[in-house]
N, C-alpha and C positions, 0 to 999 in steps of 0.2 A: 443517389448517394449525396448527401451532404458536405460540402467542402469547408473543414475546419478552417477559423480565422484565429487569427490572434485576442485573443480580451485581455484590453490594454484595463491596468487595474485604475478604477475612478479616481480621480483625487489624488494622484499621484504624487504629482509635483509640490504636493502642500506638503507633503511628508517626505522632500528630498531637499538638499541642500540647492543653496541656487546655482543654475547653468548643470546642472546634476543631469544623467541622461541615461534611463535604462537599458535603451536600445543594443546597445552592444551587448548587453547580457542575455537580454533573448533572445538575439540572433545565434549566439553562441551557444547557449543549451539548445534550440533549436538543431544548429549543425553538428552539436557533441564536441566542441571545441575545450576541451576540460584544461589544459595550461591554462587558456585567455579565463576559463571559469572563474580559475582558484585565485590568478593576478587579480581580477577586476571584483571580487569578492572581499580578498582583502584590503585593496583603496577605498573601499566602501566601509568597511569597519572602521579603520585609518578616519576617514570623514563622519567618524562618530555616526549616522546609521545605523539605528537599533535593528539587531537580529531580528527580529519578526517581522522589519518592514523588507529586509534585504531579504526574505524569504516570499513574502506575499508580493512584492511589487518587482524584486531581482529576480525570485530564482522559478517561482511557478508558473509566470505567463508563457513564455517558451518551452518550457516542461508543458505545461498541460495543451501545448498546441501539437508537439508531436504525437502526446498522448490521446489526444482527439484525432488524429492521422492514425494512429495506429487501431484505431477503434474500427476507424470507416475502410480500414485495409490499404491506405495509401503508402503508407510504409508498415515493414515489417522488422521481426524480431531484431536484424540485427541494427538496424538505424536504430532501435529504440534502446537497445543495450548502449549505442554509444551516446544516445542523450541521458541514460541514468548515470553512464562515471559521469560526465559532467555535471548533473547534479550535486553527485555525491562530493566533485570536487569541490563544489560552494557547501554543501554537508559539512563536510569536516570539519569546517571553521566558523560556521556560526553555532552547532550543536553545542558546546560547550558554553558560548554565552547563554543560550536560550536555557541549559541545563542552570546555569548562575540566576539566573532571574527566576525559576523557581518556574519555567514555563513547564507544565505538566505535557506527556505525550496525550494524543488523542483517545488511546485507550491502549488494552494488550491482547495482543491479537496470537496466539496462539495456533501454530499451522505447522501439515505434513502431507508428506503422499501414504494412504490406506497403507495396510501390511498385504505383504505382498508383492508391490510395485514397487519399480527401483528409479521410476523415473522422476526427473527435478528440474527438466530445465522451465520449464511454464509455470511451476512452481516457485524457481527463485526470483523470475522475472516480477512473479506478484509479490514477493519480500519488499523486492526493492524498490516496487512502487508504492507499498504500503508503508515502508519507512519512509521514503520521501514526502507522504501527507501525512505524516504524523504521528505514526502507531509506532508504539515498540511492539517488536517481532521475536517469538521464539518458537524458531524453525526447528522442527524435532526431525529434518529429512526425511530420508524414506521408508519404506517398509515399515510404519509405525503400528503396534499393536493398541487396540481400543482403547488399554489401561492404561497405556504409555499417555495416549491424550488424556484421561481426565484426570491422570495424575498430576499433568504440568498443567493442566487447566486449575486445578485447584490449589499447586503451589504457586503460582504467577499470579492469583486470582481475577483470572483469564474474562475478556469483554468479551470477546469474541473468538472461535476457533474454525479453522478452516482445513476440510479434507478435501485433498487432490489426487483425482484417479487415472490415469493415461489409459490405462487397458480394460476394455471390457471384461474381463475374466476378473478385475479387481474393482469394479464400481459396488459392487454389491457391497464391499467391507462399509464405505458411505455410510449405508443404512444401516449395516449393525454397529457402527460405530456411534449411529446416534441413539439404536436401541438401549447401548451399554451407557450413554449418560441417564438415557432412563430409568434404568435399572436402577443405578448407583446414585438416583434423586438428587440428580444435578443439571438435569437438562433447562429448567428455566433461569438456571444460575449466567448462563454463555449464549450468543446469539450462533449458529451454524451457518456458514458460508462451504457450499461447493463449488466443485469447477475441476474442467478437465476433458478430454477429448471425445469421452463416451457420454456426456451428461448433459442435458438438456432441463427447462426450467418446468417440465413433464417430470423428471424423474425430482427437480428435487421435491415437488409437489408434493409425489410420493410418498418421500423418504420423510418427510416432513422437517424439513431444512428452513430454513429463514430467509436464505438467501443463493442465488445461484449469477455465479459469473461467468460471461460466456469468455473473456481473455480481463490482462489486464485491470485495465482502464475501468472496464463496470466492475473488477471485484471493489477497488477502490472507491466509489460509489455509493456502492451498496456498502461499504463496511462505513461510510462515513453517513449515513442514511441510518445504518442499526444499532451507532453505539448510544444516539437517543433515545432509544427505545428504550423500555422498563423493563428492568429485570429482578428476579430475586437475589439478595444480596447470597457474597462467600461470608462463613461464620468466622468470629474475630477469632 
């Protein structure tokens, strides 16, 4: 096992005000400390600190250290729930400048649990990890039927869409749901991400998926790994 460290981001201190001092904010998303988040997020705006620095140097090195814990199983679900509100409480107040600046999300990522399945919680967890690196997200819940996804794939004109199965009796939807963007000659249009209790990177093999995440942390990865990749454009 691997023991996650902190990666303190390079060149830091060229891009903070002087005597400026990140540490308390990674220690704080670290511990889920979401009050100290959202105060020392706004003294940071307050100190003029462009949004994107107070995200890349404030808000993801402590995020991405629990997120690398939670990978290697050092901590679990609910430590990591309490380091994404804490994100989310520096979220809320730099989004809206980073949306003023014209900062584009990372892509749209598109995601549900198969029809059938009622289950959501590993599924919201990866919501809110994929909003936190930059995707907008449009969670269609659970039990979603095949045409449900390519229909919000083609209205959102979707980078990416991701199927989550918790039960064995419901992985199979997985495949025929990538059958049915086949079908519907859209499948090169979106990159496929699975993931979910029964699924292994054998099955997405199979099913002929793009990408498979065994939690979290790698869907995030992998989604930031496939929105590079080429695809065929949505028609204007």
């Amino acid at each position: 096992m691997t023991v996650p460290t902190l990666k303190i981001p390079e060149g830091w201190e060229d891009r903070a005000p002087d005597g400026w001092d990140w540490q308390p904010l990674w220690e704080a998303l670290e511990k889920g400390h979401h009050e100290f988040t959202h105060d020392f997020v706004t003294n940071a705006i307050e100190a003029d600190i462009g949004p994107k620095i107070i995200l890349d140097d404030g808000l993801f090195p402590g995020f991405n250290l629990q997120g690398d814990r939670f990978s290697e199983q050092i901590i679990f679900i609910p430590e990591m729930l309490i380091t994404a509100r804490a994100m989310k409480a520096g979220l809320v107040l730099i989004r809206p400048l980073l949306a003023a600046m014209a900062e584009k999300p990372l892509g749209v990522f598109v995601m549900g649990t198969v029809l059938g399945d009622m289950h959501d919680i590993g599924q919201n967890i990866v919501t809110i990890m994929l909003e936190n690196a930059g995707f907008e997200i449009i969670n269609l819940g659970t039990d979603v039927h095949p045409d449900t996804f390519i229909e919000k794939a083609i209205e959102h004109d979707a980078d990416l869409v991701g199927f989550s199965a918790l039960l064995s009796t419901t992985v199979y939807y997985q495949k025929v749901t990538i059958e049915e963007f086949e079908k519907a000659g859209h499948r090169d249009k979106v990159k496929i991400l699975i993931g979910g209790a029964p699924t292994t990177q054998e099955w997405a093999d199979e099913i002929g998926a793009d990408g498979w995440g065994k939690d979290a942390i790698s869907a995030v990865r992998i989604a930031r790994e496939l929105i590079d990749h080429p695809r065929q454009a949505w028609a204007a």
